[in-house]
C-alpha positions in Angstrom: -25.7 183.4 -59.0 -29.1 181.8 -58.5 -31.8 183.6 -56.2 -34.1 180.9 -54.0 -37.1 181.8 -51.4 -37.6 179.2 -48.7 -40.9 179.2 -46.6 -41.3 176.4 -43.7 -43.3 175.6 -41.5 -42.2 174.4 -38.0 -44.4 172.3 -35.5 -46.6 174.6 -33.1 -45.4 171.8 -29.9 -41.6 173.3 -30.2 -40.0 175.4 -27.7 -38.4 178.7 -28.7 -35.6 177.1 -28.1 -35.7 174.2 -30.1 -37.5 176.8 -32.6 -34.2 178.3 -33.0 -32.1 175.2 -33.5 -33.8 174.3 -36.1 -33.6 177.8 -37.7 -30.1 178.2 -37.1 -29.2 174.1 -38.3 -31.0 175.0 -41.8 -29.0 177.8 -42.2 -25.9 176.5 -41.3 -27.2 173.8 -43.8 -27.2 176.7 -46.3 -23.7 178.1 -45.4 -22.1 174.6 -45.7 -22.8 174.2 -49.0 -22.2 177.1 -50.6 -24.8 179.2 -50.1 -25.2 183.0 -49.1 -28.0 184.0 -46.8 -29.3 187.8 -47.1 -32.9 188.0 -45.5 -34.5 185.6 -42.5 -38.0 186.7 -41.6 -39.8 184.9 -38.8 -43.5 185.5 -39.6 -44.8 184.0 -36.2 -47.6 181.4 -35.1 -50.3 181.2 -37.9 -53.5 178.2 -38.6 -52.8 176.5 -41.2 -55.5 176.1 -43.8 -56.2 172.7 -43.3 -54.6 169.9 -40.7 -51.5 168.6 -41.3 -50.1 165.8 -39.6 -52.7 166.8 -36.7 -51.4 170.2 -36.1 -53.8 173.5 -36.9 -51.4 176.1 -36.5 -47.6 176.1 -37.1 -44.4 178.3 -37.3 -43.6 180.2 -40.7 -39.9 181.5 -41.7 -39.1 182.8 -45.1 -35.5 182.1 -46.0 -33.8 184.1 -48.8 -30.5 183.0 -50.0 -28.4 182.6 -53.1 -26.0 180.4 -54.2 -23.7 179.0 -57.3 -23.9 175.8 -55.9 -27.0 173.9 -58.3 -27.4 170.6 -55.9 -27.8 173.0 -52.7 -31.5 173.2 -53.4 -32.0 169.0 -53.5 -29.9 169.0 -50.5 -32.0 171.5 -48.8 -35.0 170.4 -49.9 -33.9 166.3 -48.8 -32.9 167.8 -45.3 -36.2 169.2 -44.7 -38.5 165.9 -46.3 -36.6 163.9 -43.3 -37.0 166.4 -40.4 -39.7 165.3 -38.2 -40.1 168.9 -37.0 -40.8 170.6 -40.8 -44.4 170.0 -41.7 -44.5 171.7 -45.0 -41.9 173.7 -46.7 -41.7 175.4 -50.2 -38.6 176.0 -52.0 -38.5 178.1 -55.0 -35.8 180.1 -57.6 -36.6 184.0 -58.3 -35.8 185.9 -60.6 -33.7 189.5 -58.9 -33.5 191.4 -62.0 -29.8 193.3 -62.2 -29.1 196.7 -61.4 -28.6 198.6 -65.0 -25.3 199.3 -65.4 -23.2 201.7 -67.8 -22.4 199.0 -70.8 -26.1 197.5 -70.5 -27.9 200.9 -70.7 -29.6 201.5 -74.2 -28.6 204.9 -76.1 -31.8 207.0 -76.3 
């Protein structure tokens, strides 16, 4: 099971509304193929270092998921190149080291 952090960032013109449908269609994006979502974080309205596309500030989510599926992350990552409404977006495998168990545990 691969572990994969997604940050974007959301146009500062959207509604909460439309703020949450686009939240809710990437995850369902995520779910649909495959993958398993356990942490969402909404980090709010911050400036963005520099302009992009116009825009000064924008919205930040993190997006932590795993998944089996090894074309989910080009799928994602295609999904959010063509939404009008993503101005930047970093997607990126971790590494979640595994809880020792009783057969990996070395004999002191």
């Amino acid at each position: 099971m691969r572990h994969y952090e997604l940050v974007f960032v959301l146009k500062p013109t959207l509604s909460d509304e439309e703020l949450n449908a686009r939240v809710e269609a990437i995850q369902n994006l995520i779910k649909d193929n495959q993958g398993e979502i356990y942490n969402v974080e909404k980090w709010g309205r911050k400036n963005l270092a520099y302009p992009i596309q116009k825009f000064n500030s924008g919205y930040y989510y993190l997006i932590n998921y795993k998944t089996d599926n090894n074309k989910l992350p080009g799928i994602l990552e295609y999904n959010l190149r063509i939404n009008e409404d993503v101005i930047r977006f970093l997607n990126m495998k971790i590494h979640v080291p595994k809880a020792p168990t009783e057969e990996n545990k070395e004999v002191a």
